[in-house]
Backbone and ligand atoms as CSV (ligand in chain L), in Angstrom:
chain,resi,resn,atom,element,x,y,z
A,1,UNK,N,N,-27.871,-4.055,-8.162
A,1,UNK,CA,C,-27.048,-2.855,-8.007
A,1,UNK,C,C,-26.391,-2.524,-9.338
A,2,UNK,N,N,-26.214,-1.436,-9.900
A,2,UNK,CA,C,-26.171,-0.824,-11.106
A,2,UNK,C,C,-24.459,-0.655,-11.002
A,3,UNK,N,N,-23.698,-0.336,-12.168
A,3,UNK,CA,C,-22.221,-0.190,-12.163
A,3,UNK,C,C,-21.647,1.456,-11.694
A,4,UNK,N,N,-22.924,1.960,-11.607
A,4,UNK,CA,C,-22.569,3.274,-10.811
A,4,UNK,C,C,-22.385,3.083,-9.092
A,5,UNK,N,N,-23.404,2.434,-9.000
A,5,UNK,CA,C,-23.155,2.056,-6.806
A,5,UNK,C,C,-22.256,1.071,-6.937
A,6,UNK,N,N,-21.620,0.252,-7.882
A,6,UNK,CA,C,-20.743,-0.760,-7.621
A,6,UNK,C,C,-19.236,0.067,-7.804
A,7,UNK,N,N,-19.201,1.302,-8.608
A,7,UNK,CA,C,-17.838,1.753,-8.651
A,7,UNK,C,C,-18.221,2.566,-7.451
A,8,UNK,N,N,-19.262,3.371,-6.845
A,8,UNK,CA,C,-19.039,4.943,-5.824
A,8,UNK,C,C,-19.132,3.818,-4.717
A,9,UNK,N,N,-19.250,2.835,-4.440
A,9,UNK,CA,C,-18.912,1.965,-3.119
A,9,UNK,C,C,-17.474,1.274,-3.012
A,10,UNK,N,N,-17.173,1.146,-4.240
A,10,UNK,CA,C,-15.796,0.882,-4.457
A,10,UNK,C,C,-14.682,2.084,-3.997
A,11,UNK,N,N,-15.200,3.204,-4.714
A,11,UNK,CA,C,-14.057,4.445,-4.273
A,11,UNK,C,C,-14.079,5.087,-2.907
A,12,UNK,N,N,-15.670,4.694,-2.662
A,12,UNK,CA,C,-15.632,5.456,-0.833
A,12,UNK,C,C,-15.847,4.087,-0.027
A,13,UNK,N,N,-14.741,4.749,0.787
A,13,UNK,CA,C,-15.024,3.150,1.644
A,13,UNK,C,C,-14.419,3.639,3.245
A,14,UNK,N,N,-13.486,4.698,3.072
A,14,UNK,CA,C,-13.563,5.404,4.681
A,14,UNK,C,C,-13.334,6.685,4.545
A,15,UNK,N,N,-13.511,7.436,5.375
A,15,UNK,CA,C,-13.758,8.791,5.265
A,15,UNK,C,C,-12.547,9.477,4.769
A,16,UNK,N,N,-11.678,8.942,4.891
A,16,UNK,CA,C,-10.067,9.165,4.388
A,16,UNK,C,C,-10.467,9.236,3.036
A,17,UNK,N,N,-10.964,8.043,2.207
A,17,UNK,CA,C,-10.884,8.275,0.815
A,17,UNK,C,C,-11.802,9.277,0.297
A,18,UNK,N,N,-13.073,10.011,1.347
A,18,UNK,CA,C,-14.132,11.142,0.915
A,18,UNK,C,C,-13.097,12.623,0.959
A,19,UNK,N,N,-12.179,12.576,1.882
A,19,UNK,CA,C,-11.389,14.075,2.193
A,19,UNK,C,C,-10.781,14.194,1.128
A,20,UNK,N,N,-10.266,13.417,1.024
A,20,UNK,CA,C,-9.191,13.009,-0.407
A,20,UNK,C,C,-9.559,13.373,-1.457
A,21,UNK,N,N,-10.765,13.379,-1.754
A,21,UNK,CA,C,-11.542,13.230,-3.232
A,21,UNK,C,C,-12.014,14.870,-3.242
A,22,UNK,N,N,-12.528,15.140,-2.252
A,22,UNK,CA,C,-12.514,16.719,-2.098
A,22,UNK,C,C,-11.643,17.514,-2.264
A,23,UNK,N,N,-10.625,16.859,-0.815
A,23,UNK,CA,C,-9.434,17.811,-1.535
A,23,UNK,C,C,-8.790,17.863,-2.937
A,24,UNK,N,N,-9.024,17.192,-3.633
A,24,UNK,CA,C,-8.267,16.890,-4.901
A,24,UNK,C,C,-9.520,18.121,-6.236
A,25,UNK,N,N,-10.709,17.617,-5.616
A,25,UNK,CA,C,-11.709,18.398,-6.231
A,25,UNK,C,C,-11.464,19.782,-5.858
A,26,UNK,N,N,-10.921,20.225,-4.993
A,26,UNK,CA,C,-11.044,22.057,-4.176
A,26,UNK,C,C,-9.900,22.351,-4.743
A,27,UNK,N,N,-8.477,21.591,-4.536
A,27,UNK,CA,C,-7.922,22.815,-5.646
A,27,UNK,C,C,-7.543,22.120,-6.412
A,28,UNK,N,N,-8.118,21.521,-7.819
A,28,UNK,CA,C,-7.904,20.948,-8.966
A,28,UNK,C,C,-6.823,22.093,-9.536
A,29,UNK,N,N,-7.217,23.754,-9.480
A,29,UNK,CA,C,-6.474,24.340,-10.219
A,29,UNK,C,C,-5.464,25.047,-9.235
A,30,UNK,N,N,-4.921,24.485,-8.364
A,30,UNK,CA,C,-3.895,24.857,-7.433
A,30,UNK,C,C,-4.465,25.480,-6.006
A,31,UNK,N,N,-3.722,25.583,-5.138
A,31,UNK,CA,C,-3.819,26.383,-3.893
A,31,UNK,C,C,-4.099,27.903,-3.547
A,32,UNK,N,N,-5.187,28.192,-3.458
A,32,UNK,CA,C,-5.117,29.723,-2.992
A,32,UNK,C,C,-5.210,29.895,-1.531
A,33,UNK,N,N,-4.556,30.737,-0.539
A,33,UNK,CA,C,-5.350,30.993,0.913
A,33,UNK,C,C,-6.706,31.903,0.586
A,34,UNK,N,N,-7.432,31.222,1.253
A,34,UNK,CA,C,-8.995,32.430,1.657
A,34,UNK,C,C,-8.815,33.596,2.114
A,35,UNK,N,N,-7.939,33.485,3.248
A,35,UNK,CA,C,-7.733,34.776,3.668
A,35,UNK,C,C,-6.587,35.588,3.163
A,36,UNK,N,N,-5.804,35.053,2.857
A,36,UNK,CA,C,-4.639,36.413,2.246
A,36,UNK,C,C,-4.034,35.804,0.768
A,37,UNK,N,N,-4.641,35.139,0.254
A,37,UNK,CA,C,-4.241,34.542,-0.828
A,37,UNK,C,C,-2.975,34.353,-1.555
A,38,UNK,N,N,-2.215,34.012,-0.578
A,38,UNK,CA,C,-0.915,33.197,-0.655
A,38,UNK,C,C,-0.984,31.912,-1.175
A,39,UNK,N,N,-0.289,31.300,-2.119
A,39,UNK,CA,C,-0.043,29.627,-2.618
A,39,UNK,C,C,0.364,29.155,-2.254
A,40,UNK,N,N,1.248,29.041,-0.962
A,40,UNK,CA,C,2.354,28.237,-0.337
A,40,UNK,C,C,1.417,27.633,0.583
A,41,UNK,N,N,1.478,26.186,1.408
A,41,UNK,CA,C,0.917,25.777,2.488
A,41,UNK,C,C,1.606,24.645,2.796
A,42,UNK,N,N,1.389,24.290,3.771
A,42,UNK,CA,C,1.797,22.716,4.271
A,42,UNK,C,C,0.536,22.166,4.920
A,43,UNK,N,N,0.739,20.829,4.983
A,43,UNK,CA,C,-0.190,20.382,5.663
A,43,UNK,C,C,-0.956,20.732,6.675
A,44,UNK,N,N,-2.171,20.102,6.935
A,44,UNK,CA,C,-2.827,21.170,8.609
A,44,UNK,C,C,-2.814,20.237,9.166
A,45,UNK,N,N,-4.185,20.470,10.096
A,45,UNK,CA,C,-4.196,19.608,11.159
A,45,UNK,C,C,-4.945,18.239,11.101
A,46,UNK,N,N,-6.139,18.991,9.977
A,46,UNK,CA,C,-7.620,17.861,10.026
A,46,UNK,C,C,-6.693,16.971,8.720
A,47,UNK,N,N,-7.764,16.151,8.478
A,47,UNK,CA,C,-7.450,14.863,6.906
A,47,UNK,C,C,-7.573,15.723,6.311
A,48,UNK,N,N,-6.029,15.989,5.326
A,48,UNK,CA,C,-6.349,16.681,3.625
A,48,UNK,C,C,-6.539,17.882,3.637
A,49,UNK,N,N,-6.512,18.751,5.244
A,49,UNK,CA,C,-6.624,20.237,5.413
A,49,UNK,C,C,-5.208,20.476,4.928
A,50,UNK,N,N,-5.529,21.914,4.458
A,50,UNK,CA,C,-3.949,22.460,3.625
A,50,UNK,C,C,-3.765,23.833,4.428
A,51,UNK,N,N,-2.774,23.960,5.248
A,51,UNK,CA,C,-2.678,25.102,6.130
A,51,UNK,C,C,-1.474,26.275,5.161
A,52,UNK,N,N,-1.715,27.505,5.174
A,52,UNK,CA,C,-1.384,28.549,4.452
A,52,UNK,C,C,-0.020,29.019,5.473
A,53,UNK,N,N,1.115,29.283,4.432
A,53,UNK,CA,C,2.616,29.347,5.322
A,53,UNK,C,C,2.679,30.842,5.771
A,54,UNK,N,N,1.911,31.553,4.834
A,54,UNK,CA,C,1.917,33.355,5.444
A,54,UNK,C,C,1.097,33.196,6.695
A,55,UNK,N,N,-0.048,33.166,6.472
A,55,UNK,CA,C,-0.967,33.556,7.795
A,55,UNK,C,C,-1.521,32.492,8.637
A,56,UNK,N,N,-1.422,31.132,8.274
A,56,UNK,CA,C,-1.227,30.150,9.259
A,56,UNK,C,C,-2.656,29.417,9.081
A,57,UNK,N,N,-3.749,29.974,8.237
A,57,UNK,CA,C,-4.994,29.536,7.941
A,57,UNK,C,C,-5.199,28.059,7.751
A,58,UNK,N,N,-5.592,27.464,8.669
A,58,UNK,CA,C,-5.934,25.799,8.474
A,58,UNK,C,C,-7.585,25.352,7.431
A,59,UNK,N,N,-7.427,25.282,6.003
A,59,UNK,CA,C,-8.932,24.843,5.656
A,59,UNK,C,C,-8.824,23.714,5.061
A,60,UNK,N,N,-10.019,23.295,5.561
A,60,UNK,CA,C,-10.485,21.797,5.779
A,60,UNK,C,C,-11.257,22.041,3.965
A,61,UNK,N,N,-11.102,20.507,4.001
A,61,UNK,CA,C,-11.613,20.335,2.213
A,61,UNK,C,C,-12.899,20.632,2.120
A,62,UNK,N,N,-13.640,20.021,3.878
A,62,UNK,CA,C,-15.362,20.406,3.595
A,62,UNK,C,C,-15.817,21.979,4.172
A,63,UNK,N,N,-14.652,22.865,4.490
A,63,UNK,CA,C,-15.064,24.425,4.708
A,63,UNK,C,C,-15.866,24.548,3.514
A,64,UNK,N,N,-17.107,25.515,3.890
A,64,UNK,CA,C,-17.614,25.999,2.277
A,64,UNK,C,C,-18.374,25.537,1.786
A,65,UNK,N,N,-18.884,23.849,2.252
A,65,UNK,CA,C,-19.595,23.018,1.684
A,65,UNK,C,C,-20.461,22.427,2.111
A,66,UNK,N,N,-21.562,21.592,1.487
A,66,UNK,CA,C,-22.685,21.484,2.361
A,66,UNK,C,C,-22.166,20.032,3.182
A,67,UNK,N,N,-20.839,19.746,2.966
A,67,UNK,CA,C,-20.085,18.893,4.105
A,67,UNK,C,C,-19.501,18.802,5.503
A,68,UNK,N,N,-19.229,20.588,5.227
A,68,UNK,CA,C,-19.138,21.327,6.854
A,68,UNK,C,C,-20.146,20.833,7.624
A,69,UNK,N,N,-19.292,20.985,9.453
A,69,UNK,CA,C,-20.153,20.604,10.040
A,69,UNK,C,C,-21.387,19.637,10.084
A,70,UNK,N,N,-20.705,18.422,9.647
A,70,UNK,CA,C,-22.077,17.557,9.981
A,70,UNK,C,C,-21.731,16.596,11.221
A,71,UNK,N,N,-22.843,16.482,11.523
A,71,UNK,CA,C,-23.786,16.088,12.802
A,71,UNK,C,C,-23.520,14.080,12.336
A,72,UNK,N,N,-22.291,13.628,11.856
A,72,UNK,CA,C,-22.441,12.471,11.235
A,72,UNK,C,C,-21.187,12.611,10.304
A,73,UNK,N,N,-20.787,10.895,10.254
A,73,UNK,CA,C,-19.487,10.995,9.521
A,73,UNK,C,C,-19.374,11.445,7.626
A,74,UNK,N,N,-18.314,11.705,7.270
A,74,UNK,CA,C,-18.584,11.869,5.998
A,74,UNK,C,C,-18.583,10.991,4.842
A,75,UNK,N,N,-18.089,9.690,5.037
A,75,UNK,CA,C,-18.488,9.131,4.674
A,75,UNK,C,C,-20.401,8.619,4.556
A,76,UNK,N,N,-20.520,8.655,5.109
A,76,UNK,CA,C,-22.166,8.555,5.977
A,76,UNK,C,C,-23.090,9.446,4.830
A,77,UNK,N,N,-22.273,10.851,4.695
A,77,UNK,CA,C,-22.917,12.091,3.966
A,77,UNK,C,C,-22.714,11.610,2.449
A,78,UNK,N,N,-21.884,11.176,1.826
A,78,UNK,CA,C,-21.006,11.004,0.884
A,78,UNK,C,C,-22.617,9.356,0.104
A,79,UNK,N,N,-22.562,8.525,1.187
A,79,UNK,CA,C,-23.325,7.794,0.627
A,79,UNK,C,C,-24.822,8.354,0.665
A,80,UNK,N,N,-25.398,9.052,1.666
A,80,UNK,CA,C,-26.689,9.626,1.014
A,80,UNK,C,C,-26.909,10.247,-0.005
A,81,UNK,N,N,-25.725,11.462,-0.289
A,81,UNK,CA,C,-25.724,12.077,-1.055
A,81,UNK,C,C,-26.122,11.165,-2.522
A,82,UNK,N,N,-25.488,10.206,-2.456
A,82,UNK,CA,C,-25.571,9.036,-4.053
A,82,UNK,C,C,-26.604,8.428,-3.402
A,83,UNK,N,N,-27.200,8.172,-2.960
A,83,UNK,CA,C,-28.829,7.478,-2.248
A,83,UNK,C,C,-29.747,8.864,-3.206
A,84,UNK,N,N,-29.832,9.809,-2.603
A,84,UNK,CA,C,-30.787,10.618,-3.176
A,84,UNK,C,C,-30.479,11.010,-4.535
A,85,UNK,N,N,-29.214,10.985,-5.236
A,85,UNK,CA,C,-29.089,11.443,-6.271
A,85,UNK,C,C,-29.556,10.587,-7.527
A,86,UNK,N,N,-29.256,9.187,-6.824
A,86,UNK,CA,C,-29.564,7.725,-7.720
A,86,UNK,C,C,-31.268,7.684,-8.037
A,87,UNK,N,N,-32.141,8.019,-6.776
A,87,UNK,CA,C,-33.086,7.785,-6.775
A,87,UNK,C,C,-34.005,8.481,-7.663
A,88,UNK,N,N,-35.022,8.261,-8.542
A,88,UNK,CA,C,-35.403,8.930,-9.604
A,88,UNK,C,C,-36.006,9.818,-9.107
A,89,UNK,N,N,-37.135,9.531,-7.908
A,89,UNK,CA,C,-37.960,10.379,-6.868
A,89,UNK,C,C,-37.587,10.586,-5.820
A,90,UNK,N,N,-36.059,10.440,-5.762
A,90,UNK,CA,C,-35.750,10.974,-4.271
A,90,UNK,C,C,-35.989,10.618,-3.119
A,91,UNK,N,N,-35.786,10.951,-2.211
A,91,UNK,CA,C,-35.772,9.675,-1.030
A,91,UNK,C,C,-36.372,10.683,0.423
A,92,UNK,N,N,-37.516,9.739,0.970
A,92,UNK,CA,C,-37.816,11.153,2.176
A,92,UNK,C,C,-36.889,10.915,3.253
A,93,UNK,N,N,-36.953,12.184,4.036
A,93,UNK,CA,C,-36.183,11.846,5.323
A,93,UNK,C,C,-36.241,10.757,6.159
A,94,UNK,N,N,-37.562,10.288,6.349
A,94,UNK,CA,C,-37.782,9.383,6.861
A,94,UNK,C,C,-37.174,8.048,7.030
A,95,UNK,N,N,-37.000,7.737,5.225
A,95,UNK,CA,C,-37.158,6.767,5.118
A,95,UNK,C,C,-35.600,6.687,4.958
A,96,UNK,N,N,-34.464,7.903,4.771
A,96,UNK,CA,C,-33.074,8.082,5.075
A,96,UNK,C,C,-32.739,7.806,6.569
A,97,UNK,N,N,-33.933,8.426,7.423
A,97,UNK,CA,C,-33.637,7.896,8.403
A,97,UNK,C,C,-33.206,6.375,9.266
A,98,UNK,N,N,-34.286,5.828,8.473
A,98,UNK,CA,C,-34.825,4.675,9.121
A,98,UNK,C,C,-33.091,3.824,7.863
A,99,UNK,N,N,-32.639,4.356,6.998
A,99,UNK,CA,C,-31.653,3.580,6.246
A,99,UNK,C,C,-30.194,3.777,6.972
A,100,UNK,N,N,-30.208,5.073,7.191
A,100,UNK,CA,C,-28.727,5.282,8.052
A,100,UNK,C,C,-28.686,5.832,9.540
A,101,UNK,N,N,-29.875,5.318,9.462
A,101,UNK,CA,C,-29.794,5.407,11.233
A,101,UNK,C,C,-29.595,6.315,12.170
A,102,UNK,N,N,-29.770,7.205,11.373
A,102,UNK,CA,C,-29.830,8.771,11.474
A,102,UNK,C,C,-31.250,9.593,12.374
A,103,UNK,N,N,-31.690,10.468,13.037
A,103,UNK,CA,C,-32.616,11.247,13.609
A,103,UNK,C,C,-33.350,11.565,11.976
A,104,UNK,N,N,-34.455,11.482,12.476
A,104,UNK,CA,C,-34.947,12.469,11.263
A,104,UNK,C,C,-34.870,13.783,10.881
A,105,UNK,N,N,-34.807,14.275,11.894
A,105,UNK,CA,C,-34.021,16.006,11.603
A,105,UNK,C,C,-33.222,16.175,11.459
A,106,UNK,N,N,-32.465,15.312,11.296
A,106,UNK,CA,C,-30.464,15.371,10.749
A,106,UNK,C,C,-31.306,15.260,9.279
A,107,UNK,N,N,-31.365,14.165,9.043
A,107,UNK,CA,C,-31.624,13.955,7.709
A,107,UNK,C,C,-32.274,14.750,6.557
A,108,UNK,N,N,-33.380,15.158,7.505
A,108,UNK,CA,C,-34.365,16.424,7.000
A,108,UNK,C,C,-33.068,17.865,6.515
A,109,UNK,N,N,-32.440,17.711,7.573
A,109,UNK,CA,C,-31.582,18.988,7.260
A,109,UNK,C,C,-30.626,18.818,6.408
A,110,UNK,N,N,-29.536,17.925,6.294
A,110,UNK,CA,C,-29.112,17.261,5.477
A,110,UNK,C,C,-29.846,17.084,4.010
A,111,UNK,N,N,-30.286,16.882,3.743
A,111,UNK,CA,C,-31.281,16.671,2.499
A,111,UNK,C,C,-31.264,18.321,1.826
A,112,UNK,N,N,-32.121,19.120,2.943
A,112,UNK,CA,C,-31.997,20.286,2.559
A,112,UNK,C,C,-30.935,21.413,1.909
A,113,UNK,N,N,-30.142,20.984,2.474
A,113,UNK,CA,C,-28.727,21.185,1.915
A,113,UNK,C,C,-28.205,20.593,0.431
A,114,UNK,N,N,-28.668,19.232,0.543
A,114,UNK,CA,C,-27.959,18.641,-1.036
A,114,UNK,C,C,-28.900,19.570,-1.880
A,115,UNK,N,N,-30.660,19.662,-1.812
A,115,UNK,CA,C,-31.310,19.876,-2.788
A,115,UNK,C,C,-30.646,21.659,-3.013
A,116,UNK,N,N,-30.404,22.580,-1.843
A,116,UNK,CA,C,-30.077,24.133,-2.296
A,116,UNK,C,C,-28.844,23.766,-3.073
A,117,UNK,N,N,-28.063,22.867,-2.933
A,117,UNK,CA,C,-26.565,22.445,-3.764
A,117,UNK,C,C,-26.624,22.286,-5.249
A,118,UNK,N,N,-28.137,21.254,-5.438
A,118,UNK,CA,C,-28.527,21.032,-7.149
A,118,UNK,C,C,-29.095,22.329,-6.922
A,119,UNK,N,N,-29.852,22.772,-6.642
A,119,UNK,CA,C,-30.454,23.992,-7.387
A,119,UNK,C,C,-30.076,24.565,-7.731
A,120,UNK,N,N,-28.694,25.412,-6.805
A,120,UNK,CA,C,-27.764,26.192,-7.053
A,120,UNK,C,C,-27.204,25.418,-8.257
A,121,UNK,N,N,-26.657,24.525,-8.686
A,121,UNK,CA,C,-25.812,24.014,-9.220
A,121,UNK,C,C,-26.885,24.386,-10.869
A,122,UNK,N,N,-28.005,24.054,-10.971
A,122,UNK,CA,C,-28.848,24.152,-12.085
A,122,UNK,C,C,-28.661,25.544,-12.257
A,123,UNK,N,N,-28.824,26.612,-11.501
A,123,UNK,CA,C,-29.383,27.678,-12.138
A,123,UNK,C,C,-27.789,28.713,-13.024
A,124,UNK,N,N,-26.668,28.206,-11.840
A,124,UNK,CA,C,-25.880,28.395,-12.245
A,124,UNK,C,C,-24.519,27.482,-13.295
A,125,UNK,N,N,-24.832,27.268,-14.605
A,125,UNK,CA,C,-23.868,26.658,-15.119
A,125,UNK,C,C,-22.344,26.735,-14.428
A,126,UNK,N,N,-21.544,25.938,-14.989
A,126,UNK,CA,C,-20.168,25.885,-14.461
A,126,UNK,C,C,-19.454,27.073,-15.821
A,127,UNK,N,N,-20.309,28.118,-15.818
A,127,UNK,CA,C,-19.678,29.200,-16.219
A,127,UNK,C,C,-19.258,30.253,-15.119
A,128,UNK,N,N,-17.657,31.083,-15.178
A,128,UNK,CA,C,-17.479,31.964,-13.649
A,128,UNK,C,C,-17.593,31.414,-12.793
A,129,UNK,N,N,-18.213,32.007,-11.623
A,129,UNK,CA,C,-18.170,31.537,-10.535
A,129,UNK,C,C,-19.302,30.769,-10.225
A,130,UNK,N,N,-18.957,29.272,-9.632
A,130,UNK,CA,C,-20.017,28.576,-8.976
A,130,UNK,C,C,-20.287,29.179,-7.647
A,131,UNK,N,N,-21.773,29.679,-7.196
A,131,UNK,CA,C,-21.576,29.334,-6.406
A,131,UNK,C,C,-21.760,28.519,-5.019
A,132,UNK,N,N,-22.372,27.393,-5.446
A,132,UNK,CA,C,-22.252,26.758,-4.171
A,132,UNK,C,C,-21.488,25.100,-4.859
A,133,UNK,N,N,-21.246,24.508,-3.737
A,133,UNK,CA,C,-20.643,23.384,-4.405
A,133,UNK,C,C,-22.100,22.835,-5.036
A,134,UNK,N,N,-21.044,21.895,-6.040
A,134,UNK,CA,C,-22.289,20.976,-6.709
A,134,UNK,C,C,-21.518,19.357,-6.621
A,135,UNK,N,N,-22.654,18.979,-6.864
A,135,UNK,CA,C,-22.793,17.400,-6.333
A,135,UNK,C,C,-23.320,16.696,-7.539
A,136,UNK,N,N,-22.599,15.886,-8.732
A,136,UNK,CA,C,-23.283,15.366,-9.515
A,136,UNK,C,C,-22.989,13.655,-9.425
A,137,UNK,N,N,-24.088,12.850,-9.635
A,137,UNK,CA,C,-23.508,11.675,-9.124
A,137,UNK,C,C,-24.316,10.517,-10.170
A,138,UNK,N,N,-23.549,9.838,-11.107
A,138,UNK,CA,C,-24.475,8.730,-11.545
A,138,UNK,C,C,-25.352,9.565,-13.037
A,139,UNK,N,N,-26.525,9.165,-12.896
A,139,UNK,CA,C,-27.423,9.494,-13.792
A,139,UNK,C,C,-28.285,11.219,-12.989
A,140,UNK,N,N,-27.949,11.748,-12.149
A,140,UNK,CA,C,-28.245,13.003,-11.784
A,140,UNK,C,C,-28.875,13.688,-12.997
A,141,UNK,N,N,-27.211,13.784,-13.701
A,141,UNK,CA,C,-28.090,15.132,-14.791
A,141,UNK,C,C,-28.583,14.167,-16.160
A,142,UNK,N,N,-29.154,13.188,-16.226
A,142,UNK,CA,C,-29.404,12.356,-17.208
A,142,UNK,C,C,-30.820,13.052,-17.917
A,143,UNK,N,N,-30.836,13.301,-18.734
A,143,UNK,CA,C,-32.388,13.559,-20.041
A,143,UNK,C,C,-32.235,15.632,-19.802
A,144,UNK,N,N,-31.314,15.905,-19.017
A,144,UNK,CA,C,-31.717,17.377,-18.610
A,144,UNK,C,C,-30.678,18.232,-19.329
A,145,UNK,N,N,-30.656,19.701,-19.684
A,145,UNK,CA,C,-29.584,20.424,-19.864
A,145,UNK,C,C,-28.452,20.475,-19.664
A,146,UNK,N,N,-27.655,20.657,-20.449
A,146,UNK,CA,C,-26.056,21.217,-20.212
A,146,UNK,C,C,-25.329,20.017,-20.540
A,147,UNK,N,N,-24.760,19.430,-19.051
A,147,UNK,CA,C,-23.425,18.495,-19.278
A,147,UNK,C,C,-23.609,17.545,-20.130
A,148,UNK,N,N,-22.309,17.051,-20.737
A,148,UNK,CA,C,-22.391,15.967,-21.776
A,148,UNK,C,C,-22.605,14.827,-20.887
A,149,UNK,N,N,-23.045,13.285,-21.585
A,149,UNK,CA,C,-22.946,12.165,-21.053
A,149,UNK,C,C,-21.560,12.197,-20.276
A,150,UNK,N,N,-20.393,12.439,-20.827
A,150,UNK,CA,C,-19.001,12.118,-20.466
A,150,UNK,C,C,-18.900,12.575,-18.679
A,151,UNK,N,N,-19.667,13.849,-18.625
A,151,UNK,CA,C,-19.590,14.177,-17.211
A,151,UNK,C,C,-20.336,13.048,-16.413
A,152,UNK,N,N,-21.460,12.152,-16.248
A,152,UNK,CA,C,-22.102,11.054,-16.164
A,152,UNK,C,C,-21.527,10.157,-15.570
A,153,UNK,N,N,-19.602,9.915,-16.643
A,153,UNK,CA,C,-19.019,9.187,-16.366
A,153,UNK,C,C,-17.777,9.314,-14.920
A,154,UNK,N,N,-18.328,10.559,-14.242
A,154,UNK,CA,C,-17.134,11.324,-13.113
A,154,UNK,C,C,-18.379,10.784,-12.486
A,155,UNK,N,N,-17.806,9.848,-11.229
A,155,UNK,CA,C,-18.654,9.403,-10.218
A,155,UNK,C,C,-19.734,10.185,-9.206
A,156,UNK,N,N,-18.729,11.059,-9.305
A,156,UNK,CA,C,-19.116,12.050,-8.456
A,156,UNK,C,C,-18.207,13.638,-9.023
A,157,UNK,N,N,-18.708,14.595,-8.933
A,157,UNK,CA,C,-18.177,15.861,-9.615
A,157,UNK,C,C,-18.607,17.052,-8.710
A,158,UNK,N,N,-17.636,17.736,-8.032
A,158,UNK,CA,C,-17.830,19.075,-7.177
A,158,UNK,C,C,-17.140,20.130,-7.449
A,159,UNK,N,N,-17.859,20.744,-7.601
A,159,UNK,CA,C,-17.510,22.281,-8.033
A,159,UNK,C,C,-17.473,23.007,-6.394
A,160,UNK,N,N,-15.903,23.192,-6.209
A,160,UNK,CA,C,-16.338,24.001,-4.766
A,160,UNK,C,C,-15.802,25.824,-5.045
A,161,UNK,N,N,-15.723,26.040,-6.028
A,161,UNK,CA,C,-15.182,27.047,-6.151
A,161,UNK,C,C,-15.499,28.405,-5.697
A,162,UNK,N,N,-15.116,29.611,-5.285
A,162,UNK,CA,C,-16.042,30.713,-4.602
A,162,UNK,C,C,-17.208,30.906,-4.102
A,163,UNK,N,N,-17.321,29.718,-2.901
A,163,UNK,CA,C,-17.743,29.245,-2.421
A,163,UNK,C,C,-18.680,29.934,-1.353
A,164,UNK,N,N,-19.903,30.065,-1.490
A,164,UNK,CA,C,-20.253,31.197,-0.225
A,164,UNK,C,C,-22.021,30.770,0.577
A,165,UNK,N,N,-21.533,29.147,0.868
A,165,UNK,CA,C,-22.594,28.983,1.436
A,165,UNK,C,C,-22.657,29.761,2.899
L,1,ZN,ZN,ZN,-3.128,32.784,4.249
């Protein structure tokens, strides 16, 4: 096991510490509401949801993301995600299946989602608006365009910004 799965197993370890890491990633540059874009909020209801004090809007860290709605915990998502990203050739559903114990059509779909996430994430630099989240993990963007090594060194890196999956 390489010092990249020995630190991203170290930092995720229950789903508490995946909300956390999101939320901290979603508003790195402060609080906006979605819907009426007020800065004020208090806590919500879900882990790490930030509810808006004007209009009462409860959003969850994984609204927006290919973390919404899954069919499976997030932690669960959080480690495939670094399963397929680690892997040089990628990993079939199948064989995600048969690792997390998952249906194969979760997985299949799931999968589908991370890869529109890099794509999106490739075509659009982290210039303006991203838009879909991006997912960089480990050696991801290693020998390819753009980010420096230093980004390499962020375990994991999400861009959830104007967000419009
Ligand atoms: Zn609001």
């Amino acid at each position: 096991m390489g010092v990249n799965s020995i630190n991203f197993y170290r930092q995720f370890q229950t789903d508490t510490d995946c909300y956390q890491y999101l939320s901290a990633i979603k508003w790195e540059d402060g609080y906006q509401c979605k819907k009426c874009d007020n800065t004020t909020f208090c806590r919500g209801k879900r882990p790490y949801s930030r509810r808006c004090n004007k209009c009462k809007y409860d959003e969850s860290p994984t609204a927006g993301t290919m973390f919404d709605k899954l069919k499976f915990s997030l932690l669960l998502a959080f480690h495939i995600v670094f399963k397929i990203s680690t892997k040089k050739k990628g990993m079939s559903s199948l064989a995600l299946s048969q690792e997390f114990e998952l249906r194969q059509k979760t997985c299949w779909e799931f999968k589908w989602k991370i890869q529109q996430a890099m794509a999106s994430s490739r075509q659009k630099p982290l210039t303006g608006e991203v838009h879909v989240d991006e997912f960089l993990i480990g050696q991801y963007e290693e020998g390819k365009q753009g980010r420096s090594r230093d980004s390499n060194k962020r375990l994991v890196l999400l861009h959830l910004k104007s967000l419009t999956v």
